[in-house]
C-alpha positions as CSV (number, residue, x, y, z in Angstrom):
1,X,99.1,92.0,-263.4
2,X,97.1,95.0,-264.0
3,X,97.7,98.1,-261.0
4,X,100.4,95.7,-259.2
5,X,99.6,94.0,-255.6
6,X,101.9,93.6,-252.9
7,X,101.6,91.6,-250.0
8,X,102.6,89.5,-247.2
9,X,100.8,86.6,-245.4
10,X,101.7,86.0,-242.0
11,X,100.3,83.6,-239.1
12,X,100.1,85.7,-236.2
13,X,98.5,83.8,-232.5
14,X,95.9,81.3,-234.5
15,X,95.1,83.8,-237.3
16,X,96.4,83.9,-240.7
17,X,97.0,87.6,-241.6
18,X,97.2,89.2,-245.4
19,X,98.3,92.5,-245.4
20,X,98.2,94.0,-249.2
21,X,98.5,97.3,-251.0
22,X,98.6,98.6,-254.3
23,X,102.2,98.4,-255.1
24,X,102.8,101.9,-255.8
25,X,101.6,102.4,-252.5
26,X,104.3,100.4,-250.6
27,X,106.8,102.9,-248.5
28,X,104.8,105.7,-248.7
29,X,102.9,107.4,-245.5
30,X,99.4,109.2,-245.6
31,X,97.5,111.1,-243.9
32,X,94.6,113.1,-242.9
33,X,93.5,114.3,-239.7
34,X,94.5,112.0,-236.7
35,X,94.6,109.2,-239.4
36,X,98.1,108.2,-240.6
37,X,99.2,104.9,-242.2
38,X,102.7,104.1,-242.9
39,X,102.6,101.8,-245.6
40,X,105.7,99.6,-245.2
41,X,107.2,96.5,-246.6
42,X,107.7,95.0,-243.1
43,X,104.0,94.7,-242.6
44,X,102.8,94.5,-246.1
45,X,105.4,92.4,-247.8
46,X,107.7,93.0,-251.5
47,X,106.1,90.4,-253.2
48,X,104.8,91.4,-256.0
49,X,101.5,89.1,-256.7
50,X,98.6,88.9,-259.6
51,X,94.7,89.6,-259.0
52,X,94.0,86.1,-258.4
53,X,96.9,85.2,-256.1
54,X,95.8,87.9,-253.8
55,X,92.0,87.0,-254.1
56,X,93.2,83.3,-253.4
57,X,94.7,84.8,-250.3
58,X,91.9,86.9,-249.5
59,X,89.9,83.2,-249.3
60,X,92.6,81.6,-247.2
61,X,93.0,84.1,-244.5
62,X,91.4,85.0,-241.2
63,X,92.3,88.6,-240.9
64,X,93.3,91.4,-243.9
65,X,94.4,95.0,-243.9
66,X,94.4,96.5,-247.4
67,X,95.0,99.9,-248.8
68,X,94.5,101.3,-252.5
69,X,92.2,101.3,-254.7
70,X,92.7,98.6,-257.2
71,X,93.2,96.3,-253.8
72,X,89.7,97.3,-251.9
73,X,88.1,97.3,-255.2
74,X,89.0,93.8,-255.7
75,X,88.0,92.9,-252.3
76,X,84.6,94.8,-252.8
77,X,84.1,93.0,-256.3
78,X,84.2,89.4,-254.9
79,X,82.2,90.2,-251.4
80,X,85.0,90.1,-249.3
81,X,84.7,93.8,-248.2
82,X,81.4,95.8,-248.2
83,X,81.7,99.2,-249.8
84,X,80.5,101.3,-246.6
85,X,83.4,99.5,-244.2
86,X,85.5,101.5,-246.3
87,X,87.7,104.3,-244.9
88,X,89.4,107.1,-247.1
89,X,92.7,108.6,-245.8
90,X,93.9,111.8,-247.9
91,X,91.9,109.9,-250.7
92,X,93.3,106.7,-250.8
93,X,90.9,103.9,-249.6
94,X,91.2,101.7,-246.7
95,X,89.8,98.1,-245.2
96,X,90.2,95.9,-242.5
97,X,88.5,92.3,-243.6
98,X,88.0,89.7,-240.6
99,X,86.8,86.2,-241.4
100,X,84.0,85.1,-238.4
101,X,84.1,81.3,-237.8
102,X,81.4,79.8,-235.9
């Protein structure tokens, strides 16, 4: 495992939800502006997970929140996530992926 992932899947009304972060991330809060994000093991899991469990996950699921670097760039990488849906908050990068089914 290179930067560390850590995440949680849940199924949540229908939709199968990752939430993931870069593991160094996990119970820490940022901010900037009106934008905060508390990043917390109760929504984003303490299951520690390599690159290609998460990207396996990232094809599974209907709905994903990730924050960090290594994470979005992973999700950017294999066209999960395109690189201008990307938010920044105090630096650290942030995405929201949701999987349209016709």
């Amino acid at each position: 495992m290179s930067a560390g992932i850590t995440m949680k899947i849940q199924h949540i009304q229908g939709e199968i939800l990752l939430a993931a972060a870069d593991s160094d991330l996990v119970n820490r809060e940022i901010r900037e502006g009106k934008l905060h994000l508390k990043i917390a093991p109760e929504f984003y899991g303490e299951t520690k997970v390599s690159d290609e469990t998460f990207l396996s996950s990232m094809g599974l699921c209907t709905i994903a929140n990730l924050v960090g670097k290594h994470v979005v760039d992973l999700a950017i990488r294999n066209s999960y996530v395109d690189r201008e849906n990307i938010i920044y908050i105090d630096r650290v990068p942030h995405a929201q992926f949701a999987k349209l089914i016709e």
